[in-house]
Structure formats: structure tokens, C-alpha cells
MARZA-299875 format. One record per residue (C-alpha): residue number from 1; residue in three letters; x, y, z. Coordinates in nm, 2 decimals, padded with zeros to 4 digits. Example, Ala and Ser with C-alpha at 12.3 -4.5 7.8 and 13.67 -1.06 7.14 Angstrom:
+-----+---------+--------+--------+--------+
| num | residuo |     c1 |     c2 |     c3 |
+-----+---------+--------+--------+--------+
|   1 |     ALA |  01.23 | -00.45 |  00.78 |
|   2 |     SER |  01.37 | -00.11 |  00.71 |
+-----+---------+--------+--------+--------+
REM end
This chain:
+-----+---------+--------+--------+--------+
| num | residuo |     c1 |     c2 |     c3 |
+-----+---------+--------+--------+--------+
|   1 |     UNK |  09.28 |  08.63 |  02.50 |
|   2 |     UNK |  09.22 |  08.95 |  02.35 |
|   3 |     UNK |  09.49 |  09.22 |  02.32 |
|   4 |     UNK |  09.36 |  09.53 |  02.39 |
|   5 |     UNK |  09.65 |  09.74 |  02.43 |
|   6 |     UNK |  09.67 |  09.69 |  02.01 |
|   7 |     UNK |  09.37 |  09.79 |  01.96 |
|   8 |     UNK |  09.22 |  10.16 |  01.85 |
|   9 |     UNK |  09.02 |  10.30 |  02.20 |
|  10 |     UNK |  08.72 |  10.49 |  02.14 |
|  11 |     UNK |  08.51 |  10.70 |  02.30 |
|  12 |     UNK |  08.23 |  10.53 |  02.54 |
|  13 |     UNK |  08.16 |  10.73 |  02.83 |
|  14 |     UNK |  08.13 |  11.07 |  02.87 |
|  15 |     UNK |  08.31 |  11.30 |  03.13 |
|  16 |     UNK |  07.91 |  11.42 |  03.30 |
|  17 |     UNK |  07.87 |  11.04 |  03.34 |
|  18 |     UNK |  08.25 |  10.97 |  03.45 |
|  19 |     UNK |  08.21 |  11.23 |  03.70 |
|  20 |     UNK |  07.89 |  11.14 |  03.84 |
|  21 |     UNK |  08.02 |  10.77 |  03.87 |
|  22 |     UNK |  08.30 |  10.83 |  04.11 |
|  23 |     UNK |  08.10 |  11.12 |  04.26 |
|  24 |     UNK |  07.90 |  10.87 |  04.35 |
|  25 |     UNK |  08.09 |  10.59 |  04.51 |
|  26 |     UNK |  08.30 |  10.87 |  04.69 |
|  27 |     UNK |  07.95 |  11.00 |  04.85 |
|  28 |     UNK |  07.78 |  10.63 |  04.87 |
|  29 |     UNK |  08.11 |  10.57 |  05.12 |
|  30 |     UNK |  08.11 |  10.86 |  05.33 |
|  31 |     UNK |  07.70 |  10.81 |  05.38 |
|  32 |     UNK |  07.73 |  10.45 |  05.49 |
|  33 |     UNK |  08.06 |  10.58 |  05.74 |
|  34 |     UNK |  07.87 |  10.85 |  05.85 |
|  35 |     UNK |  07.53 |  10.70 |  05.91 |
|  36 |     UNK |  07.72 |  10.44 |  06.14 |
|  37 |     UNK |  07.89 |  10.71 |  06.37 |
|  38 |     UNK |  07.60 |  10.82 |  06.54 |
|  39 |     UNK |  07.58 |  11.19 |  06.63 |
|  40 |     UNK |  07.94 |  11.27 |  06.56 |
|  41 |     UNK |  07.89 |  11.32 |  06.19 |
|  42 |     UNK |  07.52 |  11.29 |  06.13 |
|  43 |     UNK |  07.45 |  11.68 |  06.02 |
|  44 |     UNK |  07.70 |  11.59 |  05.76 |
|  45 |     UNK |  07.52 |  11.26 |  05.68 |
|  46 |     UNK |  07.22 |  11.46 |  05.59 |
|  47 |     UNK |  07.40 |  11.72 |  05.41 |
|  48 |     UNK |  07.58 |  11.48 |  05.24 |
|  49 |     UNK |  07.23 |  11.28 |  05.11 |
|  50 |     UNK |  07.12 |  11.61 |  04.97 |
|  51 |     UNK |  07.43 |  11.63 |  04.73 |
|  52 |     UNK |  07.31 |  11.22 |  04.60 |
|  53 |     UNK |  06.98 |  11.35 |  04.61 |
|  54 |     UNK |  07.08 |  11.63 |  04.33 |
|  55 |     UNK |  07.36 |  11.34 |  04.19 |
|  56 |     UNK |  07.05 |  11.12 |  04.12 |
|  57 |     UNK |  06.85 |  11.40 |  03.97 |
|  58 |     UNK |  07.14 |  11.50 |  03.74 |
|  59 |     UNK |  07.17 |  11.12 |  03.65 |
|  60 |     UNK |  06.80 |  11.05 |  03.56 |
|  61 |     UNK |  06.78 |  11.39 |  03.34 |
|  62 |     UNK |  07.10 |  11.30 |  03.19 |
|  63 |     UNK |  06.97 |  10.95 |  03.06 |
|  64 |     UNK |  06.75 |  11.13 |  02.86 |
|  65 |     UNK |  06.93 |  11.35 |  02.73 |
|  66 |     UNK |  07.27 |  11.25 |  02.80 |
|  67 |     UNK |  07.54 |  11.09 |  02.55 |
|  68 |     UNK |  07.44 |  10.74 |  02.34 |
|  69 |     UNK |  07.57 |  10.50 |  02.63 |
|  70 |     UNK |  07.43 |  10.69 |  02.88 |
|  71 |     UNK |  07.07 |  10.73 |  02.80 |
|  72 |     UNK |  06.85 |  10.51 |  02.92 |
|  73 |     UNK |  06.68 |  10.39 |  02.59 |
|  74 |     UNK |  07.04 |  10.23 |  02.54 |
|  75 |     UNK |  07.06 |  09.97 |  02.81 |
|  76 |     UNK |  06.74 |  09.95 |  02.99 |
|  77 |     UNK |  06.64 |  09.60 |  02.85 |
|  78 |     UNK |  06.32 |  09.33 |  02.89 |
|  79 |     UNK |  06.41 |  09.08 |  03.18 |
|  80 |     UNK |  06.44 |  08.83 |  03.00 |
|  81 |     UNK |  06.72 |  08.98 |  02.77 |
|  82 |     UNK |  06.92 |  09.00 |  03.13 |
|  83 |     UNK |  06.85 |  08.66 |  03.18 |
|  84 |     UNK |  06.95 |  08.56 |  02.83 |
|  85 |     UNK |  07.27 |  08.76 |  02.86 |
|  86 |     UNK |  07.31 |  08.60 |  03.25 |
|  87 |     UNK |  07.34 |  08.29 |  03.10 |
|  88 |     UNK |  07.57 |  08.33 |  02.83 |
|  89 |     UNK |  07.84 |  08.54 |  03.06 |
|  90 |     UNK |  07.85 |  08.26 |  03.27 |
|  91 |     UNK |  07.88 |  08.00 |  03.02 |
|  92 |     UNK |  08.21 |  08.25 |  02.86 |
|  93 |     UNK |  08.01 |  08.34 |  02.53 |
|  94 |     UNK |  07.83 |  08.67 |  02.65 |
|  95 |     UNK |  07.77 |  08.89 |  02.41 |
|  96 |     UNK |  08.01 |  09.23 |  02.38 |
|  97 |     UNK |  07.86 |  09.56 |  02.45 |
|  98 |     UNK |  08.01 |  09.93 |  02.47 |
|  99 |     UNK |  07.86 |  10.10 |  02.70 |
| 100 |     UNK |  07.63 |  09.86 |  02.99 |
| 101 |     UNK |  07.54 |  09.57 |  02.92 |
| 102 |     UNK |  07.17 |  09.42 |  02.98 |
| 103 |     UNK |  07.28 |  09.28 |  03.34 |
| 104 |     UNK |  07.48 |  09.64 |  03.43 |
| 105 |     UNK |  07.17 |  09.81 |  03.30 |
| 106 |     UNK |  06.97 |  09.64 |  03.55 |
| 107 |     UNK |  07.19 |  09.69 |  03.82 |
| 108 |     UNK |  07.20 |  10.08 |  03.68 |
| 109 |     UNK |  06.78 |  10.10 |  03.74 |
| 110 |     UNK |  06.81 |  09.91 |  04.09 |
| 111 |     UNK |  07.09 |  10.14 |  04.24 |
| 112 |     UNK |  06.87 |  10.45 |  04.09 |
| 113 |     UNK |  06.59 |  10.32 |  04.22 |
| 114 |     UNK |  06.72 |  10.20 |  04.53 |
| 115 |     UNK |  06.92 |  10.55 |  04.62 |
| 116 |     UNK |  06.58 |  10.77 |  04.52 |
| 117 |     UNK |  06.37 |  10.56 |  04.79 |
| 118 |     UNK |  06.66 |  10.56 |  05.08 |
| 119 |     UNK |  06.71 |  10.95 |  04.98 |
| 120 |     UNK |  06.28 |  11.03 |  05.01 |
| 121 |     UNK |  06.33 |  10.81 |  05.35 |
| 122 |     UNK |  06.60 |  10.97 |  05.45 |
| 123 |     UNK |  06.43 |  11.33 |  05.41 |
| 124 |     UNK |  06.17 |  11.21 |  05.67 |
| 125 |     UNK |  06.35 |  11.03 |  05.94 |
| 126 |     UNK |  06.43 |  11.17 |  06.25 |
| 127 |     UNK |  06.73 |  10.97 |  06.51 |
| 128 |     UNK |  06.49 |  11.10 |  06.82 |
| 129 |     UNK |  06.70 |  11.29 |  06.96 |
| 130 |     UNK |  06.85 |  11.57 |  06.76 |
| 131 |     UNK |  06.82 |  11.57 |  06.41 |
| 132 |     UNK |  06.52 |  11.55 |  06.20 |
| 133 |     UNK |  06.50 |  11.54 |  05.81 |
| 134 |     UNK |  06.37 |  11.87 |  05.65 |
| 135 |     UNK |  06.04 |  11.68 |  05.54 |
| 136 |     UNK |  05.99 |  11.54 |  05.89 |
| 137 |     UNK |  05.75 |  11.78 |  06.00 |
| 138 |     UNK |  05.52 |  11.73 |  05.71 |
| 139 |     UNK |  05.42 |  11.33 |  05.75 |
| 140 |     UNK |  05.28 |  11.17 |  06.02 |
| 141 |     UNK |  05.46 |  10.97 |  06.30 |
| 142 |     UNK |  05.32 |  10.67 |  06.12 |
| 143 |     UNK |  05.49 |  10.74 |  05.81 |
| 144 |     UNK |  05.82 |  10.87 |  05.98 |
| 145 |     UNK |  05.88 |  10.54 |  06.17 |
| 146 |     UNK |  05.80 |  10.34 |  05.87 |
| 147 |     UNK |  06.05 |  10.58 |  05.67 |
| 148 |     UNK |  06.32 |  10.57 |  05.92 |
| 149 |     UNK |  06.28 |  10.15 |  05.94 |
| 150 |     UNK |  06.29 |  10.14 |  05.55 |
| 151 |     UNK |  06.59 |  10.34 |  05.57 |
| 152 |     UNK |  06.78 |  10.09 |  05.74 |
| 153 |     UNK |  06.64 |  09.79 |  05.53 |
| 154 |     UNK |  06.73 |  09.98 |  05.20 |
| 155 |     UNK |  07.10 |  10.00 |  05.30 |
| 156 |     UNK |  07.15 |  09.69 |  05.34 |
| 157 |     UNK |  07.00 |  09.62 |  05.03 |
| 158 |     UNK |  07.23 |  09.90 |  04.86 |
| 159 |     UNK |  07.58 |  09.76 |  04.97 |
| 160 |     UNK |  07.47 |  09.42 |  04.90 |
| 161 |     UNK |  07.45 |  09.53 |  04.54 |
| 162 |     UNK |  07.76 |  09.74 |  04.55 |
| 163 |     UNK |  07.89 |  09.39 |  04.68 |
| 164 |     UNK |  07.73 |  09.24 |  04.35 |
| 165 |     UNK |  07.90 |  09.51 |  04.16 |
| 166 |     UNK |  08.21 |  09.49 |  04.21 |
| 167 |     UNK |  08.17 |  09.11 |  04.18 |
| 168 |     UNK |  08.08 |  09.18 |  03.84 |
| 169 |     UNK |  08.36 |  09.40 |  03.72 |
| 170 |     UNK |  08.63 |  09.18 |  03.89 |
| 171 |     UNK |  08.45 |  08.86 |  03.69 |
| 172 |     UNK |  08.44 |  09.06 |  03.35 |
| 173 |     UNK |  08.81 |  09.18 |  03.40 |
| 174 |     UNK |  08.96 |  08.86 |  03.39 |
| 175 |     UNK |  08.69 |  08.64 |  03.23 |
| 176 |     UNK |  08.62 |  08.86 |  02.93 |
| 177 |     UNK |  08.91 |  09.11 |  02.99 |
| 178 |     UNK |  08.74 |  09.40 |  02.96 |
| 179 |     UNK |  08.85 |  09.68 |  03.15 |
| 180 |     UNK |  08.53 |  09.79 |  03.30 |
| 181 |     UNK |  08.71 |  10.03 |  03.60 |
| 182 |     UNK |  08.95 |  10.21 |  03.39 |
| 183 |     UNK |  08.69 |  10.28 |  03.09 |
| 184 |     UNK |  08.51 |  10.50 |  03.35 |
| 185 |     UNK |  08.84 |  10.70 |  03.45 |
| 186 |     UNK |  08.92 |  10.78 |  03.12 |
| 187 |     UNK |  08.57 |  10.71 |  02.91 |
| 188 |     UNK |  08.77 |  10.49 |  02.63 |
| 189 |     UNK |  08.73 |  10.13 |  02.52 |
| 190 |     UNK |  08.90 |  09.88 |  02.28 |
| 191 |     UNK |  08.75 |  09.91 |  01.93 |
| 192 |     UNK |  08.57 |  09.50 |  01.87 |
| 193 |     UNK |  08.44 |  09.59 |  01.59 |
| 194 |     UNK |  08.09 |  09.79 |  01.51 |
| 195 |     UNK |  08.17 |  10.04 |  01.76 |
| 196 |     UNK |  08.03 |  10.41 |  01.77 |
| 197 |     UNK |  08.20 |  10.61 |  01.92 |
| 198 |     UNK |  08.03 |  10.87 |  02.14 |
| 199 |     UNK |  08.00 |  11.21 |  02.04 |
| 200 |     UNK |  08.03 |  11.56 |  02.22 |
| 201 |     UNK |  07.82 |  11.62 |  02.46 |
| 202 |     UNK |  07.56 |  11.91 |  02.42 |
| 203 |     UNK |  07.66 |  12.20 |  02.67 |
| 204 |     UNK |  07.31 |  12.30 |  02.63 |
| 205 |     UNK |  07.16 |  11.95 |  02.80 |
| 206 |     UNK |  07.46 |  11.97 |  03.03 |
| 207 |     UNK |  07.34 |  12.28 |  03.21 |
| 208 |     UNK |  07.02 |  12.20 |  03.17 |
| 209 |     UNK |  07.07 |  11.90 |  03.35 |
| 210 |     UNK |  07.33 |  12.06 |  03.58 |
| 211 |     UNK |  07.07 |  12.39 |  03.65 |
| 212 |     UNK |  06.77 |  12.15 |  03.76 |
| 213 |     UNK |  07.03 |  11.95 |  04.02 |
| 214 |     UNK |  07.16 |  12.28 |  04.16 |
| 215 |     UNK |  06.85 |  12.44 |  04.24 |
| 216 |     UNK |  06.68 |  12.12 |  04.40 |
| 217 |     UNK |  07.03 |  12.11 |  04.63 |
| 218 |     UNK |  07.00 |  12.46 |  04.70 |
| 219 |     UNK |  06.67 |  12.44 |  04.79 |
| 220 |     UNK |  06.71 |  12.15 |  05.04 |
| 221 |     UNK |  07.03 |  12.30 |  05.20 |
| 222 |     UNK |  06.79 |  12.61 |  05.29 |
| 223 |     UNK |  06.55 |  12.42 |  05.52 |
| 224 |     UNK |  06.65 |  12.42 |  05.86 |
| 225 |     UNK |  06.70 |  12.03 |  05.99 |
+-----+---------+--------+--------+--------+
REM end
């Protein structure tokens, strides 16, 4: 068993990428409690999905032009690399990556994918008796029911992954001990050798990626509902 408190930490994850993370599971919750309440909370539930809806903008931007680990090009793999690396985590000889591996890169694309379709649903549902999404107006009734049903389906599909998740960082914590939870509090890993360590992040591409979020949040919290 390795000893990671010996080792030298390094830099992995950057604090835009930290912060949208736990943004993000603190939003994900509250959406799935809200959306379950019924009317009580369900203004809240759509102003909540406008804030992921800018979240998933900012993350999409910011894996192009975000730090090493958290661009895209870094850990969107073939399938069959997933598989290959599937295969060796369960057989205890998967190989060590920094940042996500092929399987967490997967998951990474699914959830992105995933929380983009319930958000565009979500925008143009309607619970028939109060509320209606700010885009509701603009499909047909058709389109709407289909959205709203899709809605459902899709977040069913979302915390079954969550499920899978957190499956998959309790199985790397104490098969590989590798502290997958606390490297995205505090953005360090153990050195294994042939690390690089992640650099600065530009404050120019932060903004950037920051001012395109902002405005598309802004611009949905001014529609009327």
C-alpha cells in the first residue's frame, strides 16, 4: 500500500474547476429536493436550473481553455481505452492518472451531456398549473409534453450515475488509495512519478469563461416564467 502522506503533493486541479465541482453537487441536490416538493419550492427549482445551466456553460468553455486536467483534450478517450482501463481497475493493475482517468472522463461527458439535455427540457416544461419554463411558449404542445416526460426519464438517469460515481471514488479510495474527494477540496495529489504539475490559471480565459456564463444567467433570470 502506498504512502501518500510521504509523498511530495502537487498541483492537479485548479480552484475554477474545484469550485464548479462542489457548486455542482450542492445545486444537483437542491434540484432533485426541490423538483420533488411540488409547488412549495418549484420557482426556486427553476431558478436554481438556470444557475447549472450557466455552471455547465462555464464548464464546457473552461475545457477548452481551462487548466491541463481540465481540458477536454486531456481525458476524453476512444471507448475502447475506457474499456481497456475498466478492465484493468477491476483486475487491481489500472493504470495511474492525475487528473480523470479514461472511465471518470466518460462519466465527465455523460453528466455534461446528461445535465445540458434535462436543463434544455427543463426550459420548456410546464407542471400545468402554475409555472411554465421561459421557452415554453415558443414550442409546441407536442414538443413540451415530450420535454417535460424526458425530464423525468433524464433524472433518473442522472442520480443513477451520481450513484455510479460515488461507487467509483469509494472503490478507488480503498482499492488504489487514491484520494479522489479530498484532491478536489484542495486541488493536490501525491507525486507517482511523471507528474506535471498544473500551472496558473489565465485570468484572462477565466473571465472569459466567467463573462459568457453570467450574461446567459442574466439573460434567463429576465424572462418572466
Amino acid at each position: 500500500m502506498i504512502q501518500v502522506a510521504t509523498r511530495r503533493m502537487i498541483n492537479v486541479w485548479d480552484l475554477p474547476t474545484r469550485i464548479f465541482h462542489w457548486t455542482l453537487v450542492g445545486l444537483f441536490v437542491f434540484l432533485i429536493i426541490s423538483g420533488d416538493m411540488g409547488e412549495e419550492l418549484i420557482e426556486w427549482h427553476f431558478y436554481a436550473g438556470y444557475l447549472l445551466s450557466g455552471l455547465i456553460l462555464f464548464r464546457i468553455i473552461w475545457g477548452v481553455m481551462g487548466s491541463e486536467h481540465s481540458r477536454f483534450t486531456s481525458f476524453v478517450r476512444h471507448p475502447k481505452t475506457t474499456i481497456t482501463y475498466l478492465k484493468g481497475m477491476f483486475n487491481g493493475n489500472a493504470e495511474h492518472h492525475y487528473g480523470h482517468n479514461p472511465a471518470g472522463g466518460m462519466m465527465v461527458i455523460a453528466l455534461l451531456v446528461l445535465l445540458a439535455l434535462q436543463i434544455a427540457t427543463g426550459l420548456v416544461s410546464t407542471d400545468d398549473v402554475i409555472w411554465d419554463g421561459p421557452f415554453y411558449g415558443a414550442v409546441s404542445d407536442q414538443v413540451a409534453e415530450i420535454g417535460g416526460e424526458l425530464h423525468e426519464t433524464v433524472q433518473g438517469l442522472l442520480q443513477l450515475l451520481v450513484l455510479l460515481h460515488v461507487a467509483a471514488i469509494i472503490f478507488h479510495r480503498f482499492k488504489y488509495n487514491d484520494p479522489l474527494v479530498p484532491a478536489m477540496i484542495h486541488g493536490k495529489k501525491p507525486d507517482m512519478g511523471g507528474a506535471v504539475s498544473t500551472r496558473n490559471v489565465s485570468v484572462v480565459h477565466t473571465l472569459i469563461a466567467l463573462g459568457f456564463s453570467a450574461v446567459w444567467v442574466l439573460y434567463l433570470f429576465s424572462l418572466p416564467l
